[in-house]
Backbone and ligand atoms as CSV (ligand in chain L), in Angstrom:
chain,resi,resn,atom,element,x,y,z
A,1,UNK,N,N,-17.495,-32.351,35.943
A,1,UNK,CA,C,-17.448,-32.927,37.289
A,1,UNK,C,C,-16.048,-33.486,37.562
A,2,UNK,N,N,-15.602,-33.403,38.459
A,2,UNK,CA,C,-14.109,-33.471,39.260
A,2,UNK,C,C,-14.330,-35.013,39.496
A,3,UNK,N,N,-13.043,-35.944,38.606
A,3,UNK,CA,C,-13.325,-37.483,39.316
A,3,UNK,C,C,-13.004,-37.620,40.573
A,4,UNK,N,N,-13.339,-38.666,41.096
A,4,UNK,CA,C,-13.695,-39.505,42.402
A,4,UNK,C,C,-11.837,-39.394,42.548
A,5,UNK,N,N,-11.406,-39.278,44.016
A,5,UNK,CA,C,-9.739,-39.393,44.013
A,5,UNK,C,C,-9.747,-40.543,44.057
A,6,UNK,N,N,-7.782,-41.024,43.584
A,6,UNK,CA,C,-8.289,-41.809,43.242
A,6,UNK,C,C,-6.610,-42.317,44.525
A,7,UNK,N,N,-6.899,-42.976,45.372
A,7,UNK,CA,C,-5.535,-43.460,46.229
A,7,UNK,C,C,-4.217,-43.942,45.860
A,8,UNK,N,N,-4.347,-44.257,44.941
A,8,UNK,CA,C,-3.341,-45.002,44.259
A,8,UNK,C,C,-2.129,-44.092,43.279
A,9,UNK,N,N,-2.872,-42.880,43.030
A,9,UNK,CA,C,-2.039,-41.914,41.918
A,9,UNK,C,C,-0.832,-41.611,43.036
A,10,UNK,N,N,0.461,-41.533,42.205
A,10,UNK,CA,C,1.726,-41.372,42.374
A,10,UNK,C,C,1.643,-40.560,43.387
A,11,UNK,N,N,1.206,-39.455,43.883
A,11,UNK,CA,C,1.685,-38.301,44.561
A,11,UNK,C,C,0.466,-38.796,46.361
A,12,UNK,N,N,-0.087,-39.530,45.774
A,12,UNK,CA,C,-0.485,-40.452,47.131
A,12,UNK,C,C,0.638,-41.319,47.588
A,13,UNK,N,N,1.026,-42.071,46.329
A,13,UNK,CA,C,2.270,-43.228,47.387
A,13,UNK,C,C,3.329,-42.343,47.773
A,14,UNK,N,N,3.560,-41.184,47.275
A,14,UNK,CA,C,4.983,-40.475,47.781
A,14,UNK,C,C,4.227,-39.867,49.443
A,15,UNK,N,N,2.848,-39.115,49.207
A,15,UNK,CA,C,2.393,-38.677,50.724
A,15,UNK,C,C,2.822,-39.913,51.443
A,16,UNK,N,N,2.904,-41.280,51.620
A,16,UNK,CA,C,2.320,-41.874,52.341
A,16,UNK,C,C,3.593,-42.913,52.304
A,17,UNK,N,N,4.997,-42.338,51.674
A,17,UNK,CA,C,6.809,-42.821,51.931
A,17,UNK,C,C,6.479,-44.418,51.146
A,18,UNK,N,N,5.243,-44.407,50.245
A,18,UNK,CA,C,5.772,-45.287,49.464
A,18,UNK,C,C,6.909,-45.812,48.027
A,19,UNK,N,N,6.820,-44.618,47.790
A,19,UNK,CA,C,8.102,-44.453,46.687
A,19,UNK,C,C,8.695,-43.316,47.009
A,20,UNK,N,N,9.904,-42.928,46.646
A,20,UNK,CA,C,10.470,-42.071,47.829
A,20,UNK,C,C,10.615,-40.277,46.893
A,21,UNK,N,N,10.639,-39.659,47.288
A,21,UNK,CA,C,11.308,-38.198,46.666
A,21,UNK,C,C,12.393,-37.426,47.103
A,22,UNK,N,N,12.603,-36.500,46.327
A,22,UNK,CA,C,13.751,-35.550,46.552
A,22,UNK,C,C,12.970,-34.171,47.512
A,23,UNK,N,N,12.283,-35.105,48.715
A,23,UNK,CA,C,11.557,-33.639,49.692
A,23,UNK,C,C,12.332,-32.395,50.084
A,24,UNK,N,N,12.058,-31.803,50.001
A,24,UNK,CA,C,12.350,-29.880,50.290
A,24,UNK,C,C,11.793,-29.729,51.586
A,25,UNK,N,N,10.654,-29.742,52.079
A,25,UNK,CA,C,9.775,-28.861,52.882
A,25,UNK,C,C,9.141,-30.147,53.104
A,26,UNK,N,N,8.255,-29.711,54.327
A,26,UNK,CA,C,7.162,-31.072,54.567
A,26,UNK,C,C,6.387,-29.942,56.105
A,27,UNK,N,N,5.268,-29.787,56.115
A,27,UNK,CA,C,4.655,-29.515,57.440
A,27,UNK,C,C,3.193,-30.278,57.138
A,28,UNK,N,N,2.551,-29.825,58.483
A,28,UNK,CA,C,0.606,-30.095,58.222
A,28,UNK,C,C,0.037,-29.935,57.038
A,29,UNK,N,N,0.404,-29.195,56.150
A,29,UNK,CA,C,-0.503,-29.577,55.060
A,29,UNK,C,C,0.081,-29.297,53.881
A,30,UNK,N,N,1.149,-29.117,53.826
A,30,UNK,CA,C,1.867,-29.767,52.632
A,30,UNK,C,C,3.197,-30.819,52.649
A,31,UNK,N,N,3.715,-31.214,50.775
A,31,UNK,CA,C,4.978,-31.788,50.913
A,31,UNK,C,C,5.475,-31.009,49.814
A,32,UNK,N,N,6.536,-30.615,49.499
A,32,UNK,CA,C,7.285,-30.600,48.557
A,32,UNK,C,C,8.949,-30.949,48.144
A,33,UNK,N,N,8.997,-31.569,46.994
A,33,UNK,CA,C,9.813,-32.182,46.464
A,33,UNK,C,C,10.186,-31.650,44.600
A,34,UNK,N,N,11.270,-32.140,44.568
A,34,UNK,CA,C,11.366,-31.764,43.286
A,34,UNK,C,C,10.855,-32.535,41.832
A,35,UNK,N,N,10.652,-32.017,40.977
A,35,UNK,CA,C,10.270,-33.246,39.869
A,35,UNK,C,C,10.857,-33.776,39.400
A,36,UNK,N,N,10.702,-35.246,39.135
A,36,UNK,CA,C,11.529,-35.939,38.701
A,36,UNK,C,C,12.243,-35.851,36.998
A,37,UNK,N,N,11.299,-34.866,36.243
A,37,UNK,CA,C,12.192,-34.610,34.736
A,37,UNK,C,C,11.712,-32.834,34.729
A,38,UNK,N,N,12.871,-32.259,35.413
A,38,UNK,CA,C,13.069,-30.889,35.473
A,38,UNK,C,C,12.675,-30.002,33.956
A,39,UNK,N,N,12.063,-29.088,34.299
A,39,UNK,CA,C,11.502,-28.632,33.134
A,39,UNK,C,C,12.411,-27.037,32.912
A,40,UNK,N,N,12.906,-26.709,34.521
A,40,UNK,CA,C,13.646,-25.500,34.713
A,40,UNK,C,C,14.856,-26.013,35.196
A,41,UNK,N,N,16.212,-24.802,35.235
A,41,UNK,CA,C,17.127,-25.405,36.101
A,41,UNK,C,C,16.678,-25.894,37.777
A,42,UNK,N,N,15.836,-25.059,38.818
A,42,UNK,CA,C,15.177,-25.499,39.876
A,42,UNK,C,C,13.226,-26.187,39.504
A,43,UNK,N,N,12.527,-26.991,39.380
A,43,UNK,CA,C,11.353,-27.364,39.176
A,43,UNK,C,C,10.846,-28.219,40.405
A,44,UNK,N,N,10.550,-27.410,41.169
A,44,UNK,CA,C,9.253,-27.740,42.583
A,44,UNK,C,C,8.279,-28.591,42.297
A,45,UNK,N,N,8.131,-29.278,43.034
A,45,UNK,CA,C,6.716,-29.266,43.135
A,45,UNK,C,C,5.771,-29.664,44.557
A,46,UNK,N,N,4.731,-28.733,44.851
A,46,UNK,CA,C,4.503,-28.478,46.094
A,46,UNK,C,C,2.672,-29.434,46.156
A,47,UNK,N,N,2.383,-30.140,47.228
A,47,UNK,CA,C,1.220,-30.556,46.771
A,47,UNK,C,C,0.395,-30.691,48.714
A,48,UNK,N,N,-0.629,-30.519,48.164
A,48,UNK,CA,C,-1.306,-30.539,49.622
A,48,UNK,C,C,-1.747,-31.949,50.405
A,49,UNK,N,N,-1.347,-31.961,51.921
A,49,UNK,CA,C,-1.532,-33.162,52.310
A,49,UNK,C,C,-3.015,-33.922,52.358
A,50,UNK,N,N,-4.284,-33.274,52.114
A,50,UNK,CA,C,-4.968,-33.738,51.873
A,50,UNK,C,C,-5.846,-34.440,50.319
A,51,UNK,N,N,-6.636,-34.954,50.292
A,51,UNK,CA,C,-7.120,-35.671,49.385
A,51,UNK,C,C,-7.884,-34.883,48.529
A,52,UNK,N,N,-6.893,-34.159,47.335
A,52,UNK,CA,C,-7.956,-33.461,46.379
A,52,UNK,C,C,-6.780,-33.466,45.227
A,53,UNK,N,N,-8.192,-33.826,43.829
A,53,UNK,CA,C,-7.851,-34.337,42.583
A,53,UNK,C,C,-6.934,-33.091,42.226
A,54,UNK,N,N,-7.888,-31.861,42.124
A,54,UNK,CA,C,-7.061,-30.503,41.173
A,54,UNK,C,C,-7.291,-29.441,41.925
A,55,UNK,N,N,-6.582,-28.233,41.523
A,55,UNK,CA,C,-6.961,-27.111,41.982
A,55,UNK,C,C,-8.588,-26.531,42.038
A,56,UNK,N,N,-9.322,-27.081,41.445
A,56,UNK,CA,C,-10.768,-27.155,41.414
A,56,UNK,C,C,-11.345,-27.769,42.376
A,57,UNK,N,N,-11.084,-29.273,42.621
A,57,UNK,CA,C,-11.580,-29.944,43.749
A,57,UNK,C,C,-11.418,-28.800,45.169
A,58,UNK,N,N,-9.903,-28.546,45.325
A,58,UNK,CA,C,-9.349,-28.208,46.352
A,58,UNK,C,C,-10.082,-26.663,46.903
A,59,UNK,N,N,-10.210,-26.100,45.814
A,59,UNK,CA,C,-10.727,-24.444,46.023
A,59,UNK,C,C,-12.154,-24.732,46.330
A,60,UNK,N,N,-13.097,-26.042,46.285
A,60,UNK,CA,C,-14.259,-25.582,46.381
A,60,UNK,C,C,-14.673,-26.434,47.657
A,61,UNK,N,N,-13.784,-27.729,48.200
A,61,UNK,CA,C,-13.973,-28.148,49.410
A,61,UNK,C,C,-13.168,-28.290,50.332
A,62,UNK,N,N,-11.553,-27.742,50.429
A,62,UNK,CA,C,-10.698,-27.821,51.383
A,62,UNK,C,C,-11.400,-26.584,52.477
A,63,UNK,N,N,-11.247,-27.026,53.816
A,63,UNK,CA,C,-11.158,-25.658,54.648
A,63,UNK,C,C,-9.982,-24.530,54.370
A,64,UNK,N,N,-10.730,-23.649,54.966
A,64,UNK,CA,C,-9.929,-22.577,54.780
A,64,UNK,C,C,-8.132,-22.981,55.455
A,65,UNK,N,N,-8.479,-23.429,56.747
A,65,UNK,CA,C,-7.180,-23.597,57.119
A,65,UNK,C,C,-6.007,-24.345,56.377
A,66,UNK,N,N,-6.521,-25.162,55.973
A,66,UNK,CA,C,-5.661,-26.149,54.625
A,66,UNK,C,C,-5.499,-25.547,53.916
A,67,UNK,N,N,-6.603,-24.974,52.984
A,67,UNK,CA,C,-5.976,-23.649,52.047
A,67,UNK,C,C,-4.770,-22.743,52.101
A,68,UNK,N,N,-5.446,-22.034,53.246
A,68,UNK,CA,C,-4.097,-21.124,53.959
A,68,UNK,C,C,-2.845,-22.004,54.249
A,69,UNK,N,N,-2.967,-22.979,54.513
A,69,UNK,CA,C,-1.430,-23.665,55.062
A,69,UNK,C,C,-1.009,-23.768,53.683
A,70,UNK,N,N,-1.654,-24.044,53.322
A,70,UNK,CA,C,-0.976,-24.687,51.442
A,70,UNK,C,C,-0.152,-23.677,50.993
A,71,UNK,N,N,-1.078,-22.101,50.557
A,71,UNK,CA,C,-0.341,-21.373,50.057
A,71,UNK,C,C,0.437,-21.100,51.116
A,72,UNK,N,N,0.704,-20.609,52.234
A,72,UNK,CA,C,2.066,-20.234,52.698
A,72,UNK,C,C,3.110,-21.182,52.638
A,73,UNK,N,N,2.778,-22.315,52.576
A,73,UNK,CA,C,3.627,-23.488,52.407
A,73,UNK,C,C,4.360,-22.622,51.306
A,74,UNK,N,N,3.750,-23.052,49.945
A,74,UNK,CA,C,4.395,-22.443,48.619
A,74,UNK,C,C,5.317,-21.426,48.733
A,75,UNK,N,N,4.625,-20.318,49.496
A,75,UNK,CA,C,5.387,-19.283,49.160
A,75,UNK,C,C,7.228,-19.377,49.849
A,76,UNK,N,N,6.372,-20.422,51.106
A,76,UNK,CA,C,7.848,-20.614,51.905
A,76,UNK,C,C,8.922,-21.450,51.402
A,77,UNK,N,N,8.612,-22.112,50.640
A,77,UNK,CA,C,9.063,-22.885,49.955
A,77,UNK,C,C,10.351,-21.638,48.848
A,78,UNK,N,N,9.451,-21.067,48.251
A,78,UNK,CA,C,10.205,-20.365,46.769
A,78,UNK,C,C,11.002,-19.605,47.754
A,79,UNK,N,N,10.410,-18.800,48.724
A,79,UNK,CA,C,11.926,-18.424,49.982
A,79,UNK,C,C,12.498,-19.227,50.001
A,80,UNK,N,N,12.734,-20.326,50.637
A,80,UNK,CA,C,13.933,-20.901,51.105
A,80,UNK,C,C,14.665,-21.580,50.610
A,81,UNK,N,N,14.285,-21.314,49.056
A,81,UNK,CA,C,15.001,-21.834,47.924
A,81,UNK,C,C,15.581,-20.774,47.538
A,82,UNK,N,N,15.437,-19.545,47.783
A,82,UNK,CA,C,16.350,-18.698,47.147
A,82,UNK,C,C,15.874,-17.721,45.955
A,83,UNK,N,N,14.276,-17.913,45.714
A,83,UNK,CA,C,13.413,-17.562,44.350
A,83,UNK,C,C,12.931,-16.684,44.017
A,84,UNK,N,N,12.808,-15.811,45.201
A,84,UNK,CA,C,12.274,-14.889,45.028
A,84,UNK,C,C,13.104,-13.605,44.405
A,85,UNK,N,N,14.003,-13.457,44.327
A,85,UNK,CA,C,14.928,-12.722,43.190
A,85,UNK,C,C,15.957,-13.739,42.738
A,86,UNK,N,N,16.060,-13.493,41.221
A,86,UNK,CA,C,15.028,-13.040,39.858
A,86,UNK,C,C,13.684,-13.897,39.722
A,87,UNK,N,N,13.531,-14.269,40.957
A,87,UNK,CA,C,11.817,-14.888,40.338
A,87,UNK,C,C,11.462,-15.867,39.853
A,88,UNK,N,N,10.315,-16.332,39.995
A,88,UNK,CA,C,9.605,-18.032,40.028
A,88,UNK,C,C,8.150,-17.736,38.959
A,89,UNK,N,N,7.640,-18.754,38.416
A,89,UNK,CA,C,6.905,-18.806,38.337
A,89,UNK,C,C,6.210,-20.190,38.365
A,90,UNK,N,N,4.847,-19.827,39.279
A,90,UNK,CA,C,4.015,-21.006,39.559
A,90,UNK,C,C,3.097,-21.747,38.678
A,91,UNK,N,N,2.659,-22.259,38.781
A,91,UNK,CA,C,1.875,-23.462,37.631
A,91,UNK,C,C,0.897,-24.544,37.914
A,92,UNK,N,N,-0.279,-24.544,37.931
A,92,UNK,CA,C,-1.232,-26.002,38.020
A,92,UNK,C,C,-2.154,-25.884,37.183
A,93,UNK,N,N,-1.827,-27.398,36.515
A,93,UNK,CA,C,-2.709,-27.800,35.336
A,93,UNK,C,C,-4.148,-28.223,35.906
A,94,UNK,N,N,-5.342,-28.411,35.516
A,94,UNK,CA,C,-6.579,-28.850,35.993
A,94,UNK,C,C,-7.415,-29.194,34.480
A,95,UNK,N,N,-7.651,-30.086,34.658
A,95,UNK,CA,C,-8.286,-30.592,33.701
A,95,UNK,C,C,-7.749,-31.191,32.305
A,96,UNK,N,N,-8.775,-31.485,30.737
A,96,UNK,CA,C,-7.765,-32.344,30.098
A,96,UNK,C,C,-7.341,-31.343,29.338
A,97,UNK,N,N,-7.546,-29.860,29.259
A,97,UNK,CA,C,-7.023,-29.505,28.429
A,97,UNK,C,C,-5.862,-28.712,28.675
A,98,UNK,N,N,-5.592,-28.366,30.702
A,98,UNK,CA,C,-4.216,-28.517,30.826
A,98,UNK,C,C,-3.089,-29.605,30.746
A,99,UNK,N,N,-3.751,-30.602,30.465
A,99,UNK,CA,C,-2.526,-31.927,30.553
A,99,UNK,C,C,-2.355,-32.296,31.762
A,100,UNK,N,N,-3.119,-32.019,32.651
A,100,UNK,CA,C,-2.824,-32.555,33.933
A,100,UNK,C,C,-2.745,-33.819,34.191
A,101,UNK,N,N,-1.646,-34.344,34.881
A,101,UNK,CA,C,-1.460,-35.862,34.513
A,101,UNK,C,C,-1.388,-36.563,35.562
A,102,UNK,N,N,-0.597,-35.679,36.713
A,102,UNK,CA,C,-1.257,-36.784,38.326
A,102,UNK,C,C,-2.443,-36.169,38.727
A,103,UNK,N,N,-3.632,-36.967,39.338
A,103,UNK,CA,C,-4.615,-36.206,40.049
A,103,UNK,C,C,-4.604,-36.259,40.954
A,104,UNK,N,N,-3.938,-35.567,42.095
A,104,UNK,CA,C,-3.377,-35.271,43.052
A,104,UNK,C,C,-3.095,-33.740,42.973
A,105,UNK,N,N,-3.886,-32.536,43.372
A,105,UNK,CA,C,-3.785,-31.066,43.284
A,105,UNK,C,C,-1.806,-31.141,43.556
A,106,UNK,N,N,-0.561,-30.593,42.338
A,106,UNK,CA,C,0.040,-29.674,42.455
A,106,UNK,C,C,0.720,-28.362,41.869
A,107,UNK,N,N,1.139,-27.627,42.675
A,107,UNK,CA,C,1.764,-26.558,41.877
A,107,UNK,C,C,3.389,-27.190,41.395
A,108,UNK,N,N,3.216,-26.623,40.405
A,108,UNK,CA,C,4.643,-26.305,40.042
A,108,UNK,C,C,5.461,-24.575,40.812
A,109,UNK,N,N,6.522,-25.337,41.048
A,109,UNK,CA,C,7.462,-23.846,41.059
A,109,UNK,C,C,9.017,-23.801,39.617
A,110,UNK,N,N,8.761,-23.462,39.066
A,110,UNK,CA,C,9.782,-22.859,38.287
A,110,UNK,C,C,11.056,-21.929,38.339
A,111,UNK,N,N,12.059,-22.213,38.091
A,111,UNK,CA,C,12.733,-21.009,38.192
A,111,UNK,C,C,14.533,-21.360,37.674
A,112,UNK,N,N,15.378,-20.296,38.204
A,112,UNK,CA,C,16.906,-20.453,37.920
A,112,UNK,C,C,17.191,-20.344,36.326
A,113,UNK,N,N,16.372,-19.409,35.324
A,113,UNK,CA,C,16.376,-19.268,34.258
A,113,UNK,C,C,15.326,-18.122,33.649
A,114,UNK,N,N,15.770,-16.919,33.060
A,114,UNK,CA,C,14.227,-16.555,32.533
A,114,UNK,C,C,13.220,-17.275,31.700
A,115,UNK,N,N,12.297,-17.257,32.128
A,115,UNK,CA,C,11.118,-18.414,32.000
A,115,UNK,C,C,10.557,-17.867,30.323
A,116,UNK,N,N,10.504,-16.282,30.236
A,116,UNK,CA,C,9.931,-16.252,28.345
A,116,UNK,C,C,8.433,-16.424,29.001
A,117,UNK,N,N,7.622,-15.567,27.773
A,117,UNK,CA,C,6.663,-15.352,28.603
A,117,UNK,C,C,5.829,-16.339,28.286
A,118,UNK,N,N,4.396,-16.506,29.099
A,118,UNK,CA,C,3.402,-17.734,29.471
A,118,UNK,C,C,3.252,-18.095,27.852
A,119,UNK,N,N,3.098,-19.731,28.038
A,119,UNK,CA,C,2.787,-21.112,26.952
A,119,UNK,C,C,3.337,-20.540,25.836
A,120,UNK,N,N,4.480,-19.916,25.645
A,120,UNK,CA,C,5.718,-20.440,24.375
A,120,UNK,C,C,5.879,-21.216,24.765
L,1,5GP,P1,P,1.132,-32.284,35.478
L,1,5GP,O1,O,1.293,-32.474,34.002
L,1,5GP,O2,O,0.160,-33.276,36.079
L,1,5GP,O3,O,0.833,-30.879,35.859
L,1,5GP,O4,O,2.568,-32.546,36.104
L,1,5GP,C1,C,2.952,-33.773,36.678
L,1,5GP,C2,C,4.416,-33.631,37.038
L,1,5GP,O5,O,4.749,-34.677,37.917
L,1,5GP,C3,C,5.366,-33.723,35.848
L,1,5GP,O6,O,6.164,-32.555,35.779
L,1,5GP,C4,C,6.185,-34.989,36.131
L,1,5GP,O7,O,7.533,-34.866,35.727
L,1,5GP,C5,C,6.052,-35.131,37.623
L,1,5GP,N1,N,6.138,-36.508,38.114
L,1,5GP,C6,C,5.465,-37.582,37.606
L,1,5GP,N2,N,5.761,-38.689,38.314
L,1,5GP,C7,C,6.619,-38.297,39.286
L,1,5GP,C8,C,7.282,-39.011,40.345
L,1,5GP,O8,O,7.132,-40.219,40.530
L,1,5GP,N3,N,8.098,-38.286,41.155
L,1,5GP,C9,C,8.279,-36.934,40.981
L,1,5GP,N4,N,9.118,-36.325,41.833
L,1,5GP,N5,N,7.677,-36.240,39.998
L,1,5GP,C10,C,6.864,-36.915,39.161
């Protein structure tokens, strides 16, 4: 079972200009900003403006329209960063045995390095 959200997790006070970020993009239903301990030379991260813990929460009660805004968000995002050649790769942890550590649904975007392939 998906916990209760919870208002207070980090990626709520940044929705809501309480602690501030390095924003990229911002429309109706998303924000994205970069992370604060880069894992790639470019490391995104894109998260939806509404209230859902993980990619689980989000896939089984966001409307469709939020959905849809989300991913095109993303994708517009890795455009207008420049990502789409040589390429990105995306990322969301859900649950404890991804390590997911804000609960606040986001993707990662990756990139500006060959990445080596998935969990080396
Ligand atoms: P997770 O492990 O939950 O998938 O990833 C959480 C990500 O959020 C990590 O990559 C971490 O560096 C990033 N992060 C945690 N706190 C902050 C913050 O206050 N600001 C930003 N920009 N990123 C954060």
């Amino acid at each position: 079972a998906t916990l209760p959200y919870d208002d207070d997790n980090i990626f709520a006070r940044i929705l809501r200009g309480e602690i501030p970020a390095k924003t990229v993009y911002e429309d109706e239903f998303a924000l994205a900003f970069h992370d604060i301990n880069p894992q790639a030379p470019t490391h995104l991260l894109v998260i939806p403006k509404g209230r859902y813990v993980s990619w689980d929460d989000f896939s089984a009660r966001a409307e469709d329209r939020e959905i849809a805004g989300f991913v095109r968000a993303v994708g517009h995002v890795a455009r207008e960063a420049g990502l789409v050649e040589p390429g990105y790769r995306l990322l969301a942890n859900c649950g404890i045995n991804s390590h997911q550590e804000v609960p606040h649904l986001h993707v990662h975007i990756f990139a500006g390095r060959p990445l080596g392939p998935m969990l080396a």
